[in-house]
C-alpha positions as CSV (number, residue, x, y, z in Angstrom):
1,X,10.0,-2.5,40.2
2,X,6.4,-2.6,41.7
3,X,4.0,-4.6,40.1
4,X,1.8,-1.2,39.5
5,X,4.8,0.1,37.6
6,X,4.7,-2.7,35.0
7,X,1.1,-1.9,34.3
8,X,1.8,1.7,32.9
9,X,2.5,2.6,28.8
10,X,6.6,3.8,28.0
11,X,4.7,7.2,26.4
12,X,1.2,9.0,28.1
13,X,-0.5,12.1,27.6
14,X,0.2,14.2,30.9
15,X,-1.8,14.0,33.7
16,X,-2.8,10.5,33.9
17,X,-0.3,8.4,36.5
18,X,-2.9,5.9,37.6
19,X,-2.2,2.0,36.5
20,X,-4.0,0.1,33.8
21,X,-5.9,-2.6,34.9
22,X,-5.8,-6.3,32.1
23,X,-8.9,-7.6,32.2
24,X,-9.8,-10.6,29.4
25,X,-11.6,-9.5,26.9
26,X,-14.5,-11.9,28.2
27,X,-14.6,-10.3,31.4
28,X,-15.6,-7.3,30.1
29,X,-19.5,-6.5,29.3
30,X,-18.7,-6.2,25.2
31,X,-21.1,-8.6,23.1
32,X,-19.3,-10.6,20.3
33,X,-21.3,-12.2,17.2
34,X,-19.9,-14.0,14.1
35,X,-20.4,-13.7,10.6
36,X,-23.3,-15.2,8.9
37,X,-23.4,-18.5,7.8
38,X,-25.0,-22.0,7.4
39,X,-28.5,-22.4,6.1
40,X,-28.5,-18.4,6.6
41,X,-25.5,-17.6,4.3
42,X,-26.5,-15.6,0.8
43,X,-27.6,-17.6,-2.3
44,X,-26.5,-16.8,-5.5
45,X,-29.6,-14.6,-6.1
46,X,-29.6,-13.0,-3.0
47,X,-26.4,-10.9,-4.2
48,X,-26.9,-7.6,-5.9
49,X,-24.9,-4.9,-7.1
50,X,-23.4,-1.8,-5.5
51,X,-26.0,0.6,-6.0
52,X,-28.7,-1.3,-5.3
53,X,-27.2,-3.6,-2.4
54,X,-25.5,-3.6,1.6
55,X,-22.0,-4.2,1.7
56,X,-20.9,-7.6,2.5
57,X,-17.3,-7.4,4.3
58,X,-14.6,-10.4,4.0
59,X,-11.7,-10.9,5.3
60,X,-10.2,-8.6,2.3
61,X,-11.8,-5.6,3.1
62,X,-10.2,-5.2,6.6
63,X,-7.3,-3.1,6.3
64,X,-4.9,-1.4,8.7
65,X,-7.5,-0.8,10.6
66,X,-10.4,0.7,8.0
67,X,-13.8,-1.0,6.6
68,X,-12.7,-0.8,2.6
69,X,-15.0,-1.0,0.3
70,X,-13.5,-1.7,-2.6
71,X,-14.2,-5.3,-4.1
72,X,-16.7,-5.5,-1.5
73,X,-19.9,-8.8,-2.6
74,X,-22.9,-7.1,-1.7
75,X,-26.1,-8.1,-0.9
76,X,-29.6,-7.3,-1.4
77,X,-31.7,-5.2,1.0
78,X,-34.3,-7.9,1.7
79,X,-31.1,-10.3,2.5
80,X,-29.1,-8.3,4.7
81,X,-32.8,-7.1,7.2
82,X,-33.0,-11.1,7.3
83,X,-29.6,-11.4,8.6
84,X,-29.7,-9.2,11.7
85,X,-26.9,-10.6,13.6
86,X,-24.1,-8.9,11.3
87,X,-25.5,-5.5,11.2
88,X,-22.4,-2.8,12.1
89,X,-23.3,-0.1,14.1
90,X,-20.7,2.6,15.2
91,X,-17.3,2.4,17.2
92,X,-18.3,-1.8,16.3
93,X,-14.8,-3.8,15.6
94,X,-14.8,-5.7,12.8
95,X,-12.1,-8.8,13.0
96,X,-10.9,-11.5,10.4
97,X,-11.8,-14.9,12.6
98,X,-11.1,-16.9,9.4
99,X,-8.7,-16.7,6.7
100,X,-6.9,-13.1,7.4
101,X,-6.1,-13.5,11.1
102,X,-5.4,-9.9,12.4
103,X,-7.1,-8.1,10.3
104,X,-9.5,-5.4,11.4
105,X,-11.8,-2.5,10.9
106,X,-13.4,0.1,13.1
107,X,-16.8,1.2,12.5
108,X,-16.7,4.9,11.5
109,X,-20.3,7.0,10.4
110,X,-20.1,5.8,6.9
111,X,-20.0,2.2,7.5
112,X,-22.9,2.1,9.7
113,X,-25.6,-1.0,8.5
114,X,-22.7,-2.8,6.7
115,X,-22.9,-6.1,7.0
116,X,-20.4,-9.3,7.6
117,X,-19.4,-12.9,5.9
118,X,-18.7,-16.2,8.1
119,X,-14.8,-15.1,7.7
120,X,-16.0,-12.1,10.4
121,X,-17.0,-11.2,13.8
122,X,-18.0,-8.2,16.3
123,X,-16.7,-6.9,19.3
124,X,-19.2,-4.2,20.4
125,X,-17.9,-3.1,24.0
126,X,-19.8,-1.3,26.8
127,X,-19.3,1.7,26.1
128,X,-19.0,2.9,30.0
129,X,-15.5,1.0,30.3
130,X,-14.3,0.2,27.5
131,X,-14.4,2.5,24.1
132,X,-14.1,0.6,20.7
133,X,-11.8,3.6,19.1
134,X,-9.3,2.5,21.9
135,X,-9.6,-1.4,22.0
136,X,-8.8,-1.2,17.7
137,X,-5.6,0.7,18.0
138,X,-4.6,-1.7,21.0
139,X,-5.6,-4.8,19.1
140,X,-3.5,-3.2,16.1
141,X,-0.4,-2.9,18.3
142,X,2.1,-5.2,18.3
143,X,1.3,-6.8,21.9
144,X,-3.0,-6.9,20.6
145,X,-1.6,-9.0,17.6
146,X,0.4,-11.6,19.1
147,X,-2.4,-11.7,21.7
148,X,-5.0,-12.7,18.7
149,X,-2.4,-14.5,16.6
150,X,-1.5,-16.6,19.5
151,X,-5.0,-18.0,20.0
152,X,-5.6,-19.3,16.8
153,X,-6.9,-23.1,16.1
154,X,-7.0,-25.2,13.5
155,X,-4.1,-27.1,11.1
156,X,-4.7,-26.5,7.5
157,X,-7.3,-23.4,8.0
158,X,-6.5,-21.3,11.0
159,X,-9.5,-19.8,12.6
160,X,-9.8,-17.9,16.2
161,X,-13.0,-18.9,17.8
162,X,-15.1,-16.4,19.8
163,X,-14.4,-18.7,22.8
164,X,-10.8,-18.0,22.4
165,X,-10.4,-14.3,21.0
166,X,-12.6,-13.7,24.9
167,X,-9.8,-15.1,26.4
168,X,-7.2,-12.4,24.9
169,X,-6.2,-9.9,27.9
170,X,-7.0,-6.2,26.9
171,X,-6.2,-3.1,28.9
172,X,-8.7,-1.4,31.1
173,X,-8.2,2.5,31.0
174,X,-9.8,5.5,32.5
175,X,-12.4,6.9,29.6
176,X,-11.1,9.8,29.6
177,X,-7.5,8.4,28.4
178,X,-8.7,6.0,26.5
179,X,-10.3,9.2,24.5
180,X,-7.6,11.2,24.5
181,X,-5.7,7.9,22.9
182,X,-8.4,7.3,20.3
183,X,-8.5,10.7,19.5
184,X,-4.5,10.8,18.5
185,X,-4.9,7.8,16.3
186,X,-7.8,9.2,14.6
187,X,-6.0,12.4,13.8
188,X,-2.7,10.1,12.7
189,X,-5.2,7.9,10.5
190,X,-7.4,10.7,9.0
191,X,-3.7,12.9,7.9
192,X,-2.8,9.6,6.4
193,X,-6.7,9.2,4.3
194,X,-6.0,12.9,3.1
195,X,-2.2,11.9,1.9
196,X,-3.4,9.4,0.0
197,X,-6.2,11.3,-1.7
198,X,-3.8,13.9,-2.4
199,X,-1.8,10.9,-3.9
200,X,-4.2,9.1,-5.6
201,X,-5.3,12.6,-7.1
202,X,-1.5,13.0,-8.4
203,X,-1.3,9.8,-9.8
204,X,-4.7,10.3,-12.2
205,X,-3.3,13.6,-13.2
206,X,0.3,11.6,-14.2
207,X,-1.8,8.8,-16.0
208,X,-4.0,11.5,-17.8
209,X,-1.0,13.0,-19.2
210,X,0.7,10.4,-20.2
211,X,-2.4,9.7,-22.5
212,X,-2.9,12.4,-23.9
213,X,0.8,14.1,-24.3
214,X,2.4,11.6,-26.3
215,X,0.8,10.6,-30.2
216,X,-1.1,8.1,-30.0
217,X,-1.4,5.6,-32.7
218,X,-1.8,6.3,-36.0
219,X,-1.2,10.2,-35.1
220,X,2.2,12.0,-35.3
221,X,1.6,14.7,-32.5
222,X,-0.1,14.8,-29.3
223,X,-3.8,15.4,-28.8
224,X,-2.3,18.6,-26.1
225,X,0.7,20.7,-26.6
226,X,2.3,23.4,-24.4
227,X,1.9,27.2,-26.4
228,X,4.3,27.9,-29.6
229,X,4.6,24.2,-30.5
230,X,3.4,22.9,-34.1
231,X,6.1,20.4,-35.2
232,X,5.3,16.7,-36.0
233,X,7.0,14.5,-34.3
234,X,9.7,12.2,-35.5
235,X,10.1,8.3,-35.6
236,X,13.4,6.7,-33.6
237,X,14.2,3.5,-32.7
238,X,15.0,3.4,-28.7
239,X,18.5,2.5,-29.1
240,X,19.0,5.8,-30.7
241,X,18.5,7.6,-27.7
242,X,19.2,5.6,-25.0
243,X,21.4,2.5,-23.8
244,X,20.9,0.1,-20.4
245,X,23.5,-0.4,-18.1
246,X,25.0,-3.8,-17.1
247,X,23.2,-5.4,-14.5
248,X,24.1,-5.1,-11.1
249,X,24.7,-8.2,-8.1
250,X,23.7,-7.8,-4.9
251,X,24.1,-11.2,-2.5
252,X,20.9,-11.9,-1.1
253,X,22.4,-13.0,2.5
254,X,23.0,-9.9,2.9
255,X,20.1,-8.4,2.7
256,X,18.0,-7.4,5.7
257,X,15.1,-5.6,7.2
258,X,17.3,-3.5,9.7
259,X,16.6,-0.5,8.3
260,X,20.7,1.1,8.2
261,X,22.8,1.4,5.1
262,X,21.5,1.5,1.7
263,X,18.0,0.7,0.5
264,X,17.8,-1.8,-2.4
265,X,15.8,-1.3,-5.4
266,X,14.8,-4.9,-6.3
267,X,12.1,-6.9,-8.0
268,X,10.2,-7.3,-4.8
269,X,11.0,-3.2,-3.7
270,X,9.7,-2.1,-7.6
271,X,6.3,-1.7,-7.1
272,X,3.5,-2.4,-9.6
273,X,2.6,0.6,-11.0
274,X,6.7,1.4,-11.2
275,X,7.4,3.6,-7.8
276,X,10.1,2.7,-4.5
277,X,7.9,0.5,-1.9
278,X,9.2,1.6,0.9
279,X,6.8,-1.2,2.7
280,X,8.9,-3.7,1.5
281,X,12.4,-3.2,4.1
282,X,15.2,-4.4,2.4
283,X,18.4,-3.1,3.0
284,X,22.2,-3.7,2.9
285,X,23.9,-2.7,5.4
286,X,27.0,-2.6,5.2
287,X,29.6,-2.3,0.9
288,X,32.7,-2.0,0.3
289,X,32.3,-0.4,-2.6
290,X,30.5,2.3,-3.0
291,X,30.8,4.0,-6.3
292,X,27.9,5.8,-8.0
293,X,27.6,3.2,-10.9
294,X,26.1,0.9,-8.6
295,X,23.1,3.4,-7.2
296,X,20.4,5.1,-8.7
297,X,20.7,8.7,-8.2
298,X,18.4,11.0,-8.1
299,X,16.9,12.4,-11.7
300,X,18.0,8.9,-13.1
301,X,15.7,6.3,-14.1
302,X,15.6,2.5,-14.4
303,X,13.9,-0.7,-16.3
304,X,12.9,-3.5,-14.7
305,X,14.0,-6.5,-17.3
306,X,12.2,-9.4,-15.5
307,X,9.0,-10.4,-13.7
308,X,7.9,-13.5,-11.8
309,X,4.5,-13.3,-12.5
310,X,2.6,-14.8,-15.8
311,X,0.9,-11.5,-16.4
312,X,3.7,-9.3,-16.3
313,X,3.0,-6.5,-14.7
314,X,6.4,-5.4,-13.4
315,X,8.5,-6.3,-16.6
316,X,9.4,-3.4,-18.7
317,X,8.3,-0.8,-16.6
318,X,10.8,2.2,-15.6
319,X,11.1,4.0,-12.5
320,X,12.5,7.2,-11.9
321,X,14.2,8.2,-8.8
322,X,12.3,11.9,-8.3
323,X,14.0,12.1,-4.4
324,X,16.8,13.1,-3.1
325,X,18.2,9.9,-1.9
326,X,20.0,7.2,-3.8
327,X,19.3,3.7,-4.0
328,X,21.0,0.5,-4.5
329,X,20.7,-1.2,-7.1
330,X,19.9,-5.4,-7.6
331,X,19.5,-7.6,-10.1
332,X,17.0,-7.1,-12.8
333,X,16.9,-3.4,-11.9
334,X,19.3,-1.5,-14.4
335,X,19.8,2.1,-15.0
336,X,19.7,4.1,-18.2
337,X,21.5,6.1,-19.4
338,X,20.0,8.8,-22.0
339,X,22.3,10.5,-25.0
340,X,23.3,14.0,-25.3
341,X,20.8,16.1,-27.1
342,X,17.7,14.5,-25.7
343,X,16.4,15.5,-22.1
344,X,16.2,11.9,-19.7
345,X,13.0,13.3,-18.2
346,X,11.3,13.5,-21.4
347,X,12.6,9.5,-22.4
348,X,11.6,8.4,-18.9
349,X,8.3,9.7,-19.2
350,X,8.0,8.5,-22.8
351,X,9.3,4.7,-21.5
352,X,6.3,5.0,-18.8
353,X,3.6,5.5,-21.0
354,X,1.5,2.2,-21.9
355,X,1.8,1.7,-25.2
356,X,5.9,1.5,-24.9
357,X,5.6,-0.8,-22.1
358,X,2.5,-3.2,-23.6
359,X,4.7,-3.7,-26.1
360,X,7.7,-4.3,-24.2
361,X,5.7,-6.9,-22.3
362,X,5.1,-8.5,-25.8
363,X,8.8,-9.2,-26.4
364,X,9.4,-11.0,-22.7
365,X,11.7,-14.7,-23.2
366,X,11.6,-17.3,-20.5
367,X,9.6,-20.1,-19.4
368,X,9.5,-19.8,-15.5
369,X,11.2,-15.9,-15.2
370,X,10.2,-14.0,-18.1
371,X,13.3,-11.9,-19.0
372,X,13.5,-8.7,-21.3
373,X,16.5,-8.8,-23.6
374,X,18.2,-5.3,-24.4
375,X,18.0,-5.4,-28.1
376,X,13.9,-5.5,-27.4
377,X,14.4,-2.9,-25.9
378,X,16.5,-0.9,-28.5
379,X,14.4,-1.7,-31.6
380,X,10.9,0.1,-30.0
381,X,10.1,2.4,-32.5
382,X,8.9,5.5,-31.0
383,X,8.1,9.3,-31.9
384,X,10.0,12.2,-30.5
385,X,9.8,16.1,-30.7
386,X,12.6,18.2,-30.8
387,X,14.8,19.2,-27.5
388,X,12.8,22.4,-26.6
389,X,9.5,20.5,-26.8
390,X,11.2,17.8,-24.9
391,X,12.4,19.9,-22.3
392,X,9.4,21.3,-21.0
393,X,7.6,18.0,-21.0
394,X,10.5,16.7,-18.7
395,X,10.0,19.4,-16.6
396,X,6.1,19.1,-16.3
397,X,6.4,15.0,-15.2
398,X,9.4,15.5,-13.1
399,X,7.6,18.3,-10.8
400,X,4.7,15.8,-11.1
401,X,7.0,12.8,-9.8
402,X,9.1,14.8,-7.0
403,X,5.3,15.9,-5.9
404,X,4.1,12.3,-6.1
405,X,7.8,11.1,-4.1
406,X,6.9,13.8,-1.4
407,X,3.5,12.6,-0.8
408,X,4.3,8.7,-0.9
409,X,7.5,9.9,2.2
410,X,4.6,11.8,4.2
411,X,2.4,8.7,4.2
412,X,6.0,6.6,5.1
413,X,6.6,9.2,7.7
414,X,2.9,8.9,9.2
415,X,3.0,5.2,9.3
416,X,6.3,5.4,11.1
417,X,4.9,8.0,13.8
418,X,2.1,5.6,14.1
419,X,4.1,2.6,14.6
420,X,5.8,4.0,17.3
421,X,2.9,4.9,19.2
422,X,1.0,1.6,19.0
423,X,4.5,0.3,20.5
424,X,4.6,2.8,23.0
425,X,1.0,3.8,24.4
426,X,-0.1,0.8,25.0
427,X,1.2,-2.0,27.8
């Protein structure tokens, strides 16, 4: 193989054949600043609020690529004209130097005058050879990350000097496929933005419903009913209705990220707001016993009865299974079964709601790994309609959930597809 040969990406848009040229990033005509900081840095009264102030970015609000906003320090107007050096101005790169090694942002329209922390620097290329939509999605790819990882310094606080993040080799492409590149991503990343609007949007609908469809205290019928519905509701203990299965064991030496066999729902896989994170791989590949007792099906539902952290988020929370796959089960993670004459849709979204779960929270035992015992489960006292009313509340949160579930695979999907591309377009 020619040394030429080496020097061309596995996958390319057609009609470009030529070579890429590596060129260190410090041989290129880009200009790279740090962060403010020193005498310079913001005092205490040089901060402001949101409305009135200029973003200051950390390492934190670099994020697969995006400037977000959220939990952003900001600064006043006077503060951030003083400190000219960290003003962003479009296609910039914003890069974690300290503290989040790896991280980075691109510089779209709306982030335009931001500015940065010490944790931060710039990478502003030349526009004439080098685009800053291109150099991003290579610096995101798997090859761009061990090139900055590689170069960092420092014991107890790693840190990657300008001196050294110039010395990181970059690939040097004609413009007009380096465009065609950037362009691709930006269509992959801005399908991925929407999804997760759509998502988000979802998610608020889910929570208002839950609020507002279920009694709340003090009140024995909901604040909204569906048509022909006038009934109070009646008081039940849990255990009436419902019963937990044993708990399932699953050796953790076998567990792996090589993504074949069945995917384990787990503490670590249960997500905080109680959905599948698929983020997480962790997966069993190979069981000799395969019956359905041990996997959540789909339409079932599950309780999580323990929770590392002190705050509890997890613990108590269910999760329904709205897809059409099914999913190993692990310790901690048990399903439920619901009894004849009560729809398991209906219980599932009853069990979600916040007032069952605050309280289930309440009855956690354990010093180190809080645990939730069965029987504090069974003696919730909760208020149920009849079947009918049941029914079409169960119907209204599972076409909510499967919605939700198809959402959350599309943004899985879109990741993947972009995964493979930063692996493949770049050399």
């Amino acid at each position: 193989m020619s040394k030429d040969a080496k020097n061309v990406p596995a996958l390319r848009f057609r009609g470009y054949s030529d070579a890429w040229e590596k060129r260190k990033l410090g041989e290129t005509n880009s200009y790279f600043t740090d962060g403010n900081y020193g005498e310079s840095y913001p005092k205490e009264s040089e901060l402001s609020d949101k409305e009135n102030g200029v973003p200051f970015l950390r390492g934190s609000n670099l994020r697969n690529g995006e400037l977000i906003e959220d939990n952003a320090n900001y600064i006043t107007k006077e503060k951030h004209a003083e400190l000219t050096s960290g003003h962003l101005v479009e296609d910039d790169i914003v890069l974690a130097v300290r503290g989040s090694l790896g991280a980075l942002g691109y510089v779209k329209d709306e982030n335009i005058d931001w500015n940065i922390n010490s944790q931060l620097a710039v990478i502003r290329t030349d526009k004439s050879e080098l685009s800053g939509k291109f150099l991003v999605q290579f610096l995101l790819s798997w090859r761009g990350q061990k090139e900055l990882l590689s170069r960092n310094t420092g014991t107890a606080l790693k840190q990657l000097p300008i001196k050294q993040l110039k010395d990181v080799p970059v690939p040097i492409v004609n413009l007009d496929e380096q465009k065609e590149i950037g362009a691709l991503f930006s269509s992959i990343d801005n399908l991925i933005a929407a999804t997760q609007d759509k998502l988000s949007f979802l998610k608020k609908m889910k929570m208002f419903f839950l609020q507002q469809i279920f009694p709340t205290k003090n009140h024995d019928v909901p604040q909204i009913r569906f048509d022909g519905f006038t009934d109070v509701w009646s008081h039940y203990k849990l255990g009436s209705l419902m019963r937990i299965d044993k708990e399932q064991e699953v050796k953790k030496e076998l567990l792996t990220d090589i993504q074949k066999g069945f995917y384990v729902l787990a503490m670590r896989t249960f997500s905080m707001d109680g959905y599948i994170d698929h983020s997480k791989p962790y997966w069993l590949n190979h069981l000799d016993n395969v019956s359905d007792d041990k996997f959540l099906l789909p339409r079932e539902f599950a309780i999580l009865d323990a929770d590392m952290d002190a705050n509890l988020p997890k613990i108590g929370r269910v999760l329904l299974n709205a897809s059409s796959e099914k999913y190993l089960l692990a310790a901690h993670v048990r399903k439920i079964q619901v009894k004849s004459g009560n729809d398991p849709i209906f219980i599932y979204a009853l069990m979600r709601g916040n007032s069952v779960h605050e309280r289930l929270k309440l009855e956690a035992n354990g010093s180190i790994s809080k645990r939730l015992l069965d029987k504090n489960v069974y003696k919730q006292s909760i208020l149920v309609p009849n079947r009918s009313e049941q029914s079409k509340i169960g119907r209204l949160f599972f076409l909510l959930e499967t919605t939700i579930t198809l959402h959350q695979q599309k943004i899985q999907m879109l990741k993947q597809v972009k995964k493979s591309c930063l692996q493949n377009l770049f050399i």
